[in-house]
C-alpha positions in Angstrom: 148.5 79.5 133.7 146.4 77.7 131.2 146.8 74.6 133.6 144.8 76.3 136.0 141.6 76.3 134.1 142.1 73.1 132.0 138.8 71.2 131.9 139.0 68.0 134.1 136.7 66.5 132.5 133.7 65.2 132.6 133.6 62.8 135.5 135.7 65.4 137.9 132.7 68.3 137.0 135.6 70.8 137.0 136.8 73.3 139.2 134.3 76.2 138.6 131.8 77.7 141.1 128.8 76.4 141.4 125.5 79.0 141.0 122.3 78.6 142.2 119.8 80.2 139.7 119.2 83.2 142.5 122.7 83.6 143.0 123.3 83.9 138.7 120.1 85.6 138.4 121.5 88.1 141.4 124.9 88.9 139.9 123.3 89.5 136.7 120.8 92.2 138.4 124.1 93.3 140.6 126.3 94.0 137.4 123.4 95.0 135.2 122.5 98.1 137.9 125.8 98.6 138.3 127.3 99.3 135.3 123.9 101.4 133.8 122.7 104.0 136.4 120.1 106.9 135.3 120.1 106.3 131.4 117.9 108.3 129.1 116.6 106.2 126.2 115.1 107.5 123.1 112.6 105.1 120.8 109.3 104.7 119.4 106.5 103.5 122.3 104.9 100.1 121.3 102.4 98.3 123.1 101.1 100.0 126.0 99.3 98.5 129.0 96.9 99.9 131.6 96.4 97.2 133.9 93.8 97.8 136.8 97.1 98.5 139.3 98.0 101.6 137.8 101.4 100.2 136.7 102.5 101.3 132.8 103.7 98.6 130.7 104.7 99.8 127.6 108.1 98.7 124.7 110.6 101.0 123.4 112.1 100.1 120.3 113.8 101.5 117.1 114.1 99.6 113.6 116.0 96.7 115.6 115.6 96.1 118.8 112.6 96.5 121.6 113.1 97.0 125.5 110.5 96.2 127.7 110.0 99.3 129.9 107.3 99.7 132.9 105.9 102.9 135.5 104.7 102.2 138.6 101.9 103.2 139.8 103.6 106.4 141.7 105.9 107.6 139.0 103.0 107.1 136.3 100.5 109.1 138.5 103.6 111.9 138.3 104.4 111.6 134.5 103.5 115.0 132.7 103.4 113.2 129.3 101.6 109.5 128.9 103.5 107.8 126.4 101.0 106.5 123.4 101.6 103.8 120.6 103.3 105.3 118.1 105.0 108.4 120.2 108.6 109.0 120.0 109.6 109.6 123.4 112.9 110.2 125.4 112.6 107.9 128.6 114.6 108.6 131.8 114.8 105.9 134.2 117.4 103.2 135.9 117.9 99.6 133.6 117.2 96.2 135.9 116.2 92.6 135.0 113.5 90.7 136.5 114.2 87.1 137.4 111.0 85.7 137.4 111.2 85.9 133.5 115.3 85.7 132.7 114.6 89.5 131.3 116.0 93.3 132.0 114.0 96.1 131.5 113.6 99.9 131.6 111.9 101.4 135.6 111.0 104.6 133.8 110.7 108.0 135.6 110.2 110.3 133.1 109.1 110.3 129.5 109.5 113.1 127.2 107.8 114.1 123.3 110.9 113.6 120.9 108.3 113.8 118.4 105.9 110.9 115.8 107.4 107.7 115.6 108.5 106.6 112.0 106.0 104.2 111.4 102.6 106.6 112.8 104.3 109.1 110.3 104.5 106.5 107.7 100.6 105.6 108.6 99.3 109.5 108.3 100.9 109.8 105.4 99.3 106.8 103.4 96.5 107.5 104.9 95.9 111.3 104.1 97.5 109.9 100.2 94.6 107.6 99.9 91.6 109.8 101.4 92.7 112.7 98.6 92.3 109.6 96.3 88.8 109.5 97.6 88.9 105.8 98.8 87.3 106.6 102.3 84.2 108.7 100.8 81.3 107.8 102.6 79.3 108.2 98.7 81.6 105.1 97.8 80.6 102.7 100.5 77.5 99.9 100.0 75.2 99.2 102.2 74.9 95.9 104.2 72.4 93.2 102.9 70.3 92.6 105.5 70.2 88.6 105.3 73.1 87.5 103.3 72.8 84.1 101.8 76.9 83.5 101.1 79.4 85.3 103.7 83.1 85.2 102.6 85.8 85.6 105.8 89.0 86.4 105.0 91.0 85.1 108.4 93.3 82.5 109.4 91.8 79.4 109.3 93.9 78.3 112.6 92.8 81.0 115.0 90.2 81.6 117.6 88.8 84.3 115.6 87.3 82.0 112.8 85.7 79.7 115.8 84.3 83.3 117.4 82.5 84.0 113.8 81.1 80.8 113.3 79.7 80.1 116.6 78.1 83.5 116.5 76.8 82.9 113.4 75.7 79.4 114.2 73.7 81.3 117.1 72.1 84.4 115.2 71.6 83.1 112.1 73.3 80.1 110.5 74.2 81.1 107.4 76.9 79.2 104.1 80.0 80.5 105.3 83.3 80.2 102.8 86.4 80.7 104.5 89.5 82.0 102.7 92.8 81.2 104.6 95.3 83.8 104.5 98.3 84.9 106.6 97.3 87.4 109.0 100.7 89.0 109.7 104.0 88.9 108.4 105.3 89.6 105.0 103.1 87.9 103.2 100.0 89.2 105.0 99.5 92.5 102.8 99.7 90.7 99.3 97.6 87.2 100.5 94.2 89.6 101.8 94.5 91.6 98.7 94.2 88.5 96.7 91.6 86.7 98.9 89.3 90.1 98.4 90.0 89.9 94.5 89.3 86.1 94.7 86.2 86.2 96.4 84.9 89.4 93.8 86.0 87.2 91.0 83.7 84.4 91.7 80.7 84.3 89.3 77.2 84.4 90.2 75.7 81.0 90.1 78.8 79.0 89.4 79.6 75.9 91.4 81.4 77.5 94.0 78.7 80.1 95.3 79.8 84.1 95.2 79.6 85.3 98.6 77.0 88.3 99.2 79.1 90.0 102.0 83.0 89.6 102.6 84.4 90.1 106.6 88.1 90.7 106.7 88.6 89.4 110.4 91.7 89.4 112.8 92.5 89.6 116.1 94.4 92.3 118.2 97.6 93.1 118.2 100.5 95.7 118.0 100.8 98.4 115.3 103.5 96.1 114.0 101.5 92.8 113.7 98.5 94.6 112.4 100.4 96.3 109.3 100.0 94.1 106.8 96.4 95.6 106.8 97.9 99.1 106.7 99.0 98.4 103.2 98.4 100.1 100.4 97.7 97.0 98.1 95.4 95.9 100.5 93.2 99.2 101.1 92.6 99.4 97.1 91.6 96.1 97.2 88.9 96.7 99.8 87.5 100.0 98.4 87.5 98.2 94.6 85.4 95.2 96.0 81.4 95.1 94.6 81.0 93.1 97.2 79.9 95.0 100.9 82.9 94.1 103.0 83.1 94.3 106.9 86.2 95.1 108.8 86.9 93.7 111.8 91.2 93.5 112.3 92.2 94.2 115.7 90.1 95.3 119.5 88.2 98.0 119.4 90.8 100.5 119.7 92.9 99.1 116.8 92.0 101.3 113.8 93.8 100.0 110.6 93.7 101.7 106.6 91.2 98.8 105.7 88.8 100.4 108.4 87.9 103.5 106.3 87.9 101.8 103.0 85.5 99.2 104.2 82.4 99.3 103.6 81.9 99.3 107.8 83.7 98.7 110.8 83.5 96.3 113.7 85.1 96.8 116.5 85.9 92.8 117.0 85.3 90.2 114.7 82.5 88.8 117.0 80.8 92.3 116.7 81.2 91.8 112.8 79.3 88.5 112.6 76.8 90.7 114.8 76.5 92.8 112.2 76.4 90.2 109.2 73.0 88.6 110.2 70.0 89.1 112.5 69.1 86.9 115.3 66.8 84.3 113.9 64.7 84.1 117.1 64.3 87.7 117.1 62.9 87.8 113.7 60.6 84.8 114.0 59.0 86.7 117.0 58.4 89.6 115.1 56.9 88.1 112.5 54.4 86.3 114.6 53.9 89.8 116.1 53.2 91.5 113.6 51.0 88.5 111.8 48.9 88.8 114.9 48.8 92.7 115.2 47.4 92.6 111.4 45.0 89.7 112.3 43.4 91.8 115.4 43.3 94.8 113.0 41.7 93.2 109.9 39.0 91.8 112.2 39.0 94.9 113.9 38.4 97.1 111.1 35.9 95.2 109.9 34.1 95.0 112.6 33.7 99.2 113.0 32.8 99.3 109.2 30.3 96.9 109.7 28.6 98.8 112.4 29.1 102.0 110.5 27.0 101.0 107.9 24.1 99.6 110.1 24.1 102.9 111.7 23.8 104.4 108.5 20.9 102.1 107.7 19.1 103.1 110.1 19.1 107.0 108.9 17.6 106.3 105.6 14.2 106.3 105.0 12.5 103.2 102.8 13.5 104.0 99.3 9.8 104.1 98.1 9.3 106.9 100.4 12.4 108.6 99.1 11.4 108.1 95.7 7.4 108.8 95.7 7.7 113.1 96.0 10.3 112.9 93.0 7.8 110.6 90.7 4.8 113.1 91.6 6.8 115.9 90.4 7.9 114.6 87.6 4.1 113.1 86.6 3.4 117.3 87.4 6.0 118.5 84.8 5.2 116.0 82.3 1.5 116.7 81.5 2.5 120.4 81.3 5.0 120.2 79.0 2.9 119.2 75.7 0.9 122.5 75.7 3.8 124.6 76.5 5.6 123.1 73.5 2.6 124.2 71.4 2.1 127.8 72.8 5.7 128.3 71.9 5.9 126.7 68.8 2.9 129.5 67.6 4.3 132.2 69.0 7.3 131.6 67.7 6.0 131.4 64.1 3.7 134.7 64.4 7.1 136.6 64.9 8.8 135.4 62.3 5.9 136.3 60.2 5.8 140.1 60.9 9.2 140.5 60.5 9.2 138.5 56.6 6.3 141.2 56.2 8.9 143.9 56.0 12.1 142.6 54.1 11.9 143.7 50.8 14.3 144.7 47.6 14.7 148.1 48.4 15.9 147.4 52.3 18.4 145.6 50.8 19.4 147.9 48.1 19.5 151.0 50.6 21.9 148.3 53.2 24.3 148.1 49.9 24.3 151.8 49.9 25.0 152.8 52.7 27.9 150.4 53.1 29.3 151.9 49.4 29.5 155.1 51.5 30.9 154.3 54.3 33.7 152.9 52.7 34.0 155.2 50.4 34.8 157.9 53.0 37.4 155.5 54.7 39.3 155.5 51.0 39.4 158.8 51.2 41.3 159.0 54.5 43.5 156.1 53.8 46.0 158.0 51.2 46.6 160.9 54.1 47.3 159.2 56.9 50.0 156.6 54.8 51.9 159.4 54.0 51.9 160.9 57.6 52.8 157.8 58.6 55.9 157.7 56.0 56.8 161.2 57.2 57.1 160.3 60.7 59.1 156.6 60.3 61.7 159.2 58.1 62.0 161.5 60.9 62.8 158.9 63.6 65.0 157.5 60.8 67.1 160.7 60.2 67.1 161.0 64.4 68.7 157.5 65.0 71.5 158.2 62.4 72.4 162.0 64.1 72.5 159.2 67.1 74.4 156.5 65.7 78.0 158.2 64.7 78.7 159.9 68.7 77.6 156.6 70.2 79.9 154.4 68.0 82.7 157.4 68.7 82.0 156.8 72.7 82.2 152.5 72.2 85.5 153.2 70.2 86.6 155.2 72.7 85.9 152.6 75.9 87.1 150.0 74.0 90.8 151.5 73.5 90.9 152.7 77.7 89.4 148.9 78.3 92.5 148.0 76.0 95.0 150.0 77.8 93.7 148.7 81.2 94.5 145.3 80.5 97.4 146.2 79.2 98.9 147.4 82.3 97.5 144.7 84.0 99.5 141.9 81.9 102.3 144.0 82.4 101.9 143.5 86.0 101.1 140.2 86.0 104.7 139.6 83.6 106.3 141.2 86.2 105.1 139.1 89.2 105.9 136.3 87.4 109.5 137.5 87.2 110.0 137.8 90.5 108.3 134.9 91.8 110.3 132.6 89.1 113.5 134.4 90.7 112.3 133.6 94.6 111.2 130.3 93.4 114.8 129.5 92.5 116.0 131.5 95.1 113.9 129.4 98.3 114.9 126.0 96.3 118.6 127.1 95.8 118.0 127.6 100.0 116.6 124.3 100.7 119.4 122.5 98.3 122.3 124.3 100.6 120.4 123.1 103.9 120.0 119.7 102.5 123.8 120.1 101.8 124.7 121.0 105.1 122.2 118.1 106.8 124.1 115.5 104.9 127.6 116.3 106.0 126.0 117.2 109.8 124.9 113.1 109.5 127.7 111.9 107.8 130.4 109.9 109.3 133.5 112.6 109.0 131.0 114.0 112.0 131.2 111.4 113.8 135.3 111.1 113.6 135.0 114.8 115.1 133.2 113.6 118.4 136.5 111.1 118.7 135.5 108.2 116.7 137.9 106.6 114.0 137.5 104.6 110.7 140.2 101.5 110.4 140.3 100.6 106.8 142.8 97.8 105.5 143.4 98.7 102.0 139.9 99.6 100.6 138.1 97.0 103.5 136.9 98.4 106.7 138.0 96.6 109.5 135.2 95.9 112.2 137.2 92.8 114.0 140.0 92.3 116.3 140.7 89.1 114.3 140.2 91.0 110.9 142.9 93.7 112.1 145.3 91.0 113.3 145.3 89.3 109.8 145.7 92.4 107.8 149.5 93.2 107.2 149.1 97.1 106.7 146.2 99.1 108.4 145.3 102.7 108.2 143.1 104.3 110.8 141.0 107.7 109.6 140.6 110.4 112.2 138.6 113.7 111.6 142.0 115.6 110.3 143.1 112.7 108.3 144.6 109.1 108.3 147.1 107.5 109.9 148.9 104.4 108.5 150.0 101.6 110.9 151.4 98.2 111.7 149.0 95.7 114.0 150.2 94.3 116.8 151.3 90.4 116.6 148.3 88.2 117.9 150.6 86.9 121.3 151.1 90.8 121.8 147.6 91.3 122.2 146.5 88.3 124.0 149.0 88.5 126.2 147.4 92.1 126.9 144.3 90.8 127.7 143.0 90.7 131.6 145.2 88.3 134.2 142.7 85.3 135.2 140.9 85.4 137.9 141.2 82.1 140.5 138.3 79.9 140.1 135.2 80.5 142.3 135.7 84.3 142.9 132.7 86.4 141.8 133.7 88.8 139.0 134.9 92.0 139.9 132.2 94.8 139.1 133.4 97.2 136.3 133.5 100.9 137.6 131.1 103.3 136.4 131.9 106.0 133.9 132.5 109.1 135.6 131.0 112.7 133.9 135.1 113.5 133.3 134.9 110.9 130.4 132.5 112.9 128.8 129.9 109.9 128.4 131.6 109.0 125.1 132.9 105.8 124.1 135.4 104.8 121.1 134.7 102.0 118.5 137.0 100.2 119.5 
């Protein structure tokens, strides 16, 4: 039997059928359909792709593998839900390959929610973690320089998207750029744009290696996956600890990434970010001259209206002789009058004072002391009195306030032992509450702890013996080969209600179970699809 497939060697070419790629690439597609009718496929949704046909391109994939999957036009225009990047969906459709590109993929009909994928969970939750932190507070973000002299780009130094920012640059505004080469996905991605930011803010002022006056962290697009690295947590402290205004441009415009709100802003490309960086040179020399002619014209301008101002002006006042000749008259007038009047007062003034010396004498003065010795001897004579009415009524008010004082402190004594007993009760309360809540409290995590419980032996394994899988162990080793259970000289298989020791079969036994070959040059038999009696589930082995 082994004769008939012996290799004939190399200048016979063998015995075996000859494919053409369409016929291999035809079976393949034949089998392929075949064997996997109407599957339903659950996985987080990757890239998705809206080309101008209306077809839906879009991945499915779980922690290890990605299948491409597409819509056409028809069944997309049909779907109730449109899967998004990052969804976790349950896709219905038939698995085929596609020749053109040596590849099979999912025709989807029908997508369903199965709920967040892992890693947009993962994403939320960083992200809401860091914005409690206050990292993406608009109060914490530095404005722009205008005109930097130094700009720092973190980016790989091998892409297009270094060439896009320095050829915009070169055309705006050509400015010192310093590039800082980095990794831009991958493992080392997170940990080599953390250090680049910390590099660049380490750089002193004036040294020989100039400090950059604005950083741009650039990238271009990509899936969530290739775009994580600036998800990282190392990488988003980094960004919102820089004293240096940094621009974030990873990804297209609809790529938003954790770097995004800790920057300082956002561009929506990395073109748009050197956009941003500087003016356009042109622009601002225009201006200028602008504006250096706008002030020339108003300079001359103004001038020119106060010039004419103050001719007209001019010509309203009189000749300053004129204006001055009625004062000088008057004041010529005023002057010779003023000598005599000086005189005639000065006389009168003294005749006054005259008559009234004529009449101040010792007795007027003696009779003024008099007088006064009365007067205040009568206001002696009242003083005593009225001091001791005055005594006599501070004692009374005295004596009142005390009959006052003892009901009011009674009254304050009194309020203070009910405002006692109030609070009182309230603590009392307030103990009990506590009681009770401490008691649910344990109660709800006691509740959680027996869920937990029962979750982890729903997920274990000993559920999964129960839905007709088994466990093949040799000795303490599980066996997960047909070549590791033919070596082992005892094995014992596990079943959900307990294990089962056995012998193996000899190795001829089971190659000698194996299929009958088939003659050379006939197409393979098709397997037969499952039917619903099987109940859709397989063994491991």
């Amino acid at each position: 039997m082994d004769d008939l497939f012996e290799d004939d060697g190399p200048e016979t070419g063998g015995n075996a059928h000859e494919y053409s790629v369409s016929e291999l690439s035809g079976a393949v597609k034949r089998v392929i359909e075949g064997e996997f009718g109407l599957v339903r496929v659950r996985g987080e949704v990757g890239r998705v792709s809206r080309p101008a046909s209306g077809h839906l391109y879009f991945d499915l994939k779980d922690d290890r593998s990605v299948i491409a999957a597409i819509s056409w036009k028809g069944q997309a225009a049909k779907m109730t839900v449109r899967p998004e990047e990052g969804m976790e969906v349950i896709a219905t459709g038939r698995l085929t390959t596609f020749p053109g590109q040596s590849k099979y993929q999912l025709i989807v009909e029908q997508v369903e929610p199965a709920g967040a994928g892992a890693l947009m969970a993962m994403l939320e939750r960083r992200r809401a973690a860091l914005a409690a932190e206050g990292l993406f507070d608009t109060a914490r973000k530095q404005p722009i320089p205008f005109l930097p002299g130094v700009i720092g780009v973190v980016t790989s130094p091998s892409g297009a998207v270094i060439r896009d920012i320095l050829h915009r640059l070169r055309d705006r505004f050509p400015r010192r750029v310093l590039i800082w080469p980095v990794a831009v996905q991958g493992e080392k991605c997170a940990a080599e744009v953390a250090a680049a930011i910390r590099g660049f803010n380490a750089m002193t002022p004036g040294g020989a290696i100039p400090r950059p006056d604005l950083i741009i962290v650039a990238r271009g697009g990509g899936s969530l996956e290739d775009l994580w690295g600036f998800n990282e947590e190392v990488v988003v402290r980094a960004a919102a600890a820089s004293t240096i205004p940094l621009i974030s441009a990873v990804g297209h415009e609809t790529d938003t990434t954790l770097i995004d709100f800790a920057a300082d802003l956002r561009a929506p490309t990395p073109t748009a970010a050197a956009e941003l960086a500087v003016p356009v040179r042109s622009d601002l020399m225009a201006l200028m001259a602008e504006q250096g002619a706008r002030l020339h014209r108003a300079v001359l301008q103004r001038g020119q209206m106060r010039r004419q101002r103050l001719t007209d002006l001019a010509r309203a006042l009189g000749r300053p002789e004129a204006l001055v000749a009625p004062a000088r008259q008057r004041l010529d007038l005023v002057g010779g009058q003023l000598d005599p009047a000086l005189r005639g007062a000065t006389a009168a003034r003294r005749a006054g004072f005259e008559r009234l010396a004529g009449k101040v004498g010792p007795g007027l003065i003696t009779g003024f002391i008099a007088a006064e010795r009365r007067h205040l001897a009568g206001w002696s004579a009242r003083l005593a009195p009225a001091l001791g009415l005055r005594q006599e009524r501070a004692r009374q008010r005295l004596a009142d306030w005390s009959g006052r004082l003892a009901p009011a402190m009674a009254r304050a004594a009194a309020e203070a032992q009910r405002d006692t007993a109030r609070k009182a009760q309230t603590l009392a309360g307030l103990s009990a509450r506590m009681e009770t809540a401490a008691s649910a409290r344990v109660q709800a995590a006691g509740e959680r702890l027996a869920a937990l419980d029962r979750m982890r032996l729903t997920l274990g394994y000993t559920e999964t013996l129960r839905r007709g899988y088994a466990v093949v162990r040799a000795g303490a080793t599980v066996v997960t080969s047909r070549a590791a259970a033919a070596g082992a000289p005892m094995l014992e298989i596990e079943f959900h209600d307990g294990r089962l020791p056995t012998h193996p079969l000899p190795s001829s036994a089971t190659e000698d179970a194996g299929p009958a070959p088939q003659p050379a040059g006939a197409a393979p038999k098709p397997r037969k699809p499952r039917s619903p009696a099987d109940g859709g589930q397989g063994s491991l082995f």
